[in-house]
C-alpha positions in Angstrom: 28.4 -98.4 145.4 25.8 -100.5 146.5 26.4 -104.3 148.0 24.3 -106.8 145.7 22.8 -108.7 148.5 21.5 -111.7 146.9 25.3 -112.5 145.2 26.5 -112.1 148.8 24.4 -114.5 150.4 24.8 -116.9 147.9 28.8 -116.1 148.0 28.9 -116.7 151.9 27.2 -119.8 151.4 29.7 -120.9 148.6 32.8 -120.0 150.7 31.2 -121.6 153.7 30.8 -124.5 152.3 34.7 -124.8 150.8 35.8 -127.3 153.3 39.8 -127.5 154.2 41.3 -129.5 157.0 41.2 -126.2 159.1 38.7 -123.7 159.7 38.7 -121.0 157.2 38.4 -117.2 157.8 36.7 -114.7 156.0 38.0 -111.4 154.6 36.2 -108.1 153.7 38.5 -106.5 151.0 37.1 -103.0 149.8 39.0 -101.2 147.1 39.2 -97.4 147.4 39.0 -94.4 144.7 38.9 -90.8 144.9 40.7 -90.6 147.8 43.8 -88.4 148.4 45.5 -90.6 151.5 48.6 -87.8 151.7 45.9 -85.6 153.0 45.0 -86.8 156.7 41.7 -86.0 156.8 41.1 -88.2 154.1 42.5 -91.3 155.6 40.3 -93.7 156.9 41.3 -95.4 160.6 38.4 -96.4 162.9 36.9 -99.4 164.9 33.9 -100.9 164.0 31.7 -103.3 166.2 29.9 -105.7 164.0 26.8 -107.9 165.6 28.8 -111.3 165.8 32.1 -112.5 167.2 34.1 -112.7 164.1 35.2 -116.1 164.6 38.9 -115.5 166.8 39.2 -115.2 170.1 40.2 -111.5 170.7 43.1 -111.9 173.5 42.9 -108.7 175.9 45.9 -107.2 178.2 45.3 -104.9 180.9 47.7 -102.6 182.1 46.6 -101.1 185.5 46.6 -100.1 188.8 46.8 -101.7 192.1 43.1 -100.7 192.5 42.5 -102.7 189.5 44.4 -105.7 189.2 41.8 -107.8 190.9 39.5 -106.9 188.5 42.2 -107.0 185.9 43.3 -110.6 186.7 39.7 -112.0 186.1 38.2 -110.9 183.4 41.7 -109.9 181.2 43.6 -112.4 179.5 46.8 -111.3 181.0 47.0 -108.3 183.6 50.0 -106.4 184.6 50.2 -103.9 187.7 51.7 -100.6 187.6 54.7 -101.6 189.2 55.3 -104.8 187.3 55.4 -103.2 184.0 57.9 -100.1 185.0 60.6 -103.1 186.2 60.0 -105.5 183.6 63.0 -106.0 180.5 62.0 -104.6 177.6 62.7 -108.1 175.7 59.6 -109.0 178.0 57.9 -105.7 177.2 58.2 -107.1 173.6 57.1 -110.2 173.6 53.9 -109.2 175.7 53.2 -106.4 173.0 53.5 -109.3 170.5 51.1 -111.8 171.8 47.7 -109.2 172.4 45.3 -108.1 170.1 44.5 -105.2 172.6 45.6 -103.9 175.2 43.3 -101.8 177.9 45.0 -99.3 180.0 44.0 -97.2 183.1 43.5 -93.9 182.4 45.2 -91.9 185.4 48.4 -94.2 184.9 48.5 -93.5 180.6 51.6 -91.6 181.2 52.9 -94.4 183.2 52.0 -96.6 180.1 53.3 -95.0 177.6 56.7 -94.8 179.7 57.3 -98.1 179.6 55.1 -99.4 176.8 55.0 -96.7 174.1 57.9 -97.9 172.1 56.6 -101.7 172.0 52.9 -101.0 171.3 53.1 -97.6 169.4 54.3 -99.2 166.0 52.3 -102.2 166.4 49.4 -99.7 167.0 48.3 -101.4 169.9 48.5 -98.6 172.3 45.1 -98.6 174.7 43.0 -96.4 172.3 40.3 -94.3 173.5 39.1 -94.9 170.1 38.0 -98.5 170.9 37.0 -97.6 174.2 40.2 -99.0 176.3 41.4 -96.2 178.2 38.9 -97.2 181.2 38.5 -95.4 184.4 39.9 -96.8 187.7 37.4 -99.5 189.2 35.6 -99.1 185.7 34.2 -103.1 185.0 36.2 -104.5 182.5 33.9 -107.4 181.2 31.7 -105.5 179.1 34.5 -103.8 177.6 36.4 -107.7 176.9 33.0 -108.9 175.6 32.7 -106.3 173.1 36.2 -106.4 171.8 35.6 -109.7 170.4 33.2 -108.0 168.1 35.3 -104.7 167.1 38.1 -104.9 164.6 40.2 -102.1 163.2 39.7 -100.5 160.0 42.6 -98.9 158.0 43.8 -97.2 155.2 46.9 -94.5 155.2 49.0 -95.7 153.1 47.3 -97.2 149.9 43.7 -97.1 148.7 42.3 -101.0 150.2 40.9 -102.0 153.3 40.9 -105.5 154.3 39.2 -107.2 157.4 38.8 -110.2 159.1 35.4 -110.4 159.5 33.8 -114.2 160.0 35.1 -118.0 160.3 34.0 -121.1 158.8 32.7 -122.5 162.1 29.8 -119.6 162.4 26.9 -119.9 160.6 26.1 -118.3 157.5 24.2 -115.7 158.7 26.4 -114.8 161.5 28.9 -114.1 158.5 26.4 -112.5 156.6 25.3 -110.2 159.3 28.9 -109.5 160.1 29.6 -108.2 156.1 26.7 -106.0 155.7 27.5 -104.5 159.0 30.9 -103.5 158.7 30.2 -102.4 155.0 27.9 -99.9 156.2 30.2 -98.6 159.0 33.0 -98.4 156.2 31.1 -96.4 153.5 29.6 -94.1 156.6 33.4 -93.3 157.5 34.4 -92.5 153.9 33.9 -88.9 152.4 31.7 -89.1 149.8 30.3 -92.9 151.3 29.8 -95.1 148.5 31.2 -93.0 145.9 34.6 -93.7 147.3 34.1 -97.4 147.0 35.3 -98.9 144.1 35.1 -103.0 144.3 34.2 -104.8 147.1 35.4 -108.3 147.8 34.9 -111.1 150.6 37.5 -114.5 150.1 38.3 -117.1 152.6 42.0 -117.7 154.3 42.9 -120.4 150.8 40.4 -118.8 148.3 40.6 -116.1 145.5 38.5 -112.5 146.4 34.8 -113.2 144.8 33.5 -109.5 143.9 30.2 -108.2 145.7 29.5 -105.7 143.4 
């Protein structure tokens, strides 16, 4: 099902224009059909990089190395060496795992990684994901990585037939938000089976606004 681009300019505008004492975010909802999500192959889990920050701040932890933790320490949010991480409380473990969006790992200490941090950051599905491109190499630069992560977000749906994204903010222009929509639309109906035949309604609302359909 095809996006009808003129209603979603002129529904970005709209929304961008509803004024609250905060900055509003915008959601990408996409209803699902024809899909069997018992059968794995069928479920739909990816990361998409879209052309514009999507209005958050993306906070980054790197578990590494001590070949890395230089690195680590400057361009990370929050860095943790090897050794740090093995000793540390799991109440601390826990409250780390709580805090970052992603977390980047160093792939010849993964094991290491998933020792400490596996039952933390496994059912909060922040384990470093290969997917997203954070299992780096050791000594690997880590700013292009953290630059790019503030454009990726994760798409999902195992367990019931909807996807729903964070995908823009108030305080980026219209045609940042735009730009961001039609991107990840297209990365979402490339990732389905039968692409736009599996799309059902499609949706875009801000955080204190009802879902306007696209289509």
């Amino acid at each position: 099902m095809a996006l009808n681009e003129q209603k979603l300019k002129e529904t970005v505008e709209a929304l961008h224009s509803e004024k609250r004492n905060f900055s509003q975010s915008f959601d990408l909802l996409v209803a699902l059909k024809d899909l069997n999500l018992k059968n794995p192959n069928e479920q739909i889990e990816f990361f998409a990089t879209v052309p514009h920050e999507i209005g958050r701040k993306r906070t980054v932890c790197a578990l590494v190395g001590p070949e890395m933790i230089d690195e680590a320490t400057k361009t990370a949010d929050f860095a943790l060496e090897q050794s740090q991480f093995e000793r540390m409380p799991k109440k601390d473990l826990r409250k780390i795992a709580a805090k970052y969006d992603y977390f980047v790992g160093q792939a010849n200490i993964m094991p290491k990684i998933a020792g400490s941090f596996g039952r933390v950051l496994g059912p909060r599905g922040k384990m470093p994901n290969p997917k997203a491109g954070c299992i780096v190499p050791p000594k690997a630069p880590l700013q292009p990585l953290i630059d790019r992560l503030q454009k990726t977000v994760k798409v999902s749906a195992k367990k019931n037939p909807n996807i729903q994204v964070l995908i823009g903010n108030q305080k980026q222009t219209p045609a940042a938000v735009l730009e961001n929509v039609k991107s990840l639309y297209q990365q979402i109906v490339h990732n389905l089976p039968k692409e736009e035949n599996n799309v059902k309604a499609v949706y875009l609302k801000v955080t204190m606004g009802k879902p306007i359909k696209l289509n």
